[in-house]
C-alpha positions, 0 to 999 in steps of 0.5 A, a space after each residue: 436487664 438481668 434477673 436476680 438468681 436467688 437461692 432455693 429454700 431449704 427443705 424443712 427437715 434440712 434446715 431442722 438437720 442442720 440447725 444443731 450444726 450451726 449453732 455449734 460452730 456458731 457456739 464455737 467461732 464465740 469461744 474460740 474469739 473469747 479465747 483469743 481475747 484472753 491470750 491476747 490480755 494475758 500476754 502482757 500481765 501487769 504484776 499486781 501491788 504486794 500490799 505489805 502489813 506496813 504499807 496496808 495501814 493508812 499513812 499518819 498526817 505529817 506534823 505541822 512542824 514537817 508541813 512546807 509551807 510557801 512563804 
């Protein structure tokens, strides 16, 4: 039968040393994935519609007369 070998806890003030530390890197690997996730959307943009003053109007109804109807 083997014995699990499990680590020593840390000292207090170490872990209170190193808590700053480790929340920067933590802090940082969130950023640089926000980052990259960002690259990736910006690297195929799709081009936004230019509404012109025309096209921003609503469209006028076809007349009655225009309108195909099936027969």
């Amino acid at each position: 039968m083997t014995t699990a070998v499990t680590a020593q806890p840390r000292h207090p003030l170490i872990r209170w040393a190193t808590a700053p530390f480790r929340a920067f890197r933590h802090l940082n690997q969130e950023l640089l994935g926000a980052g990259e996730a960002i690259a990736r959307s910006n690297r195929f943009p799709q081009p936004r519609p230019q509404a012109g003053p025309v096209q921003a109007k609503h469209p006028q109804p076809a007349p009655a007369s225009k309108v195909p109807t099936r027969a």
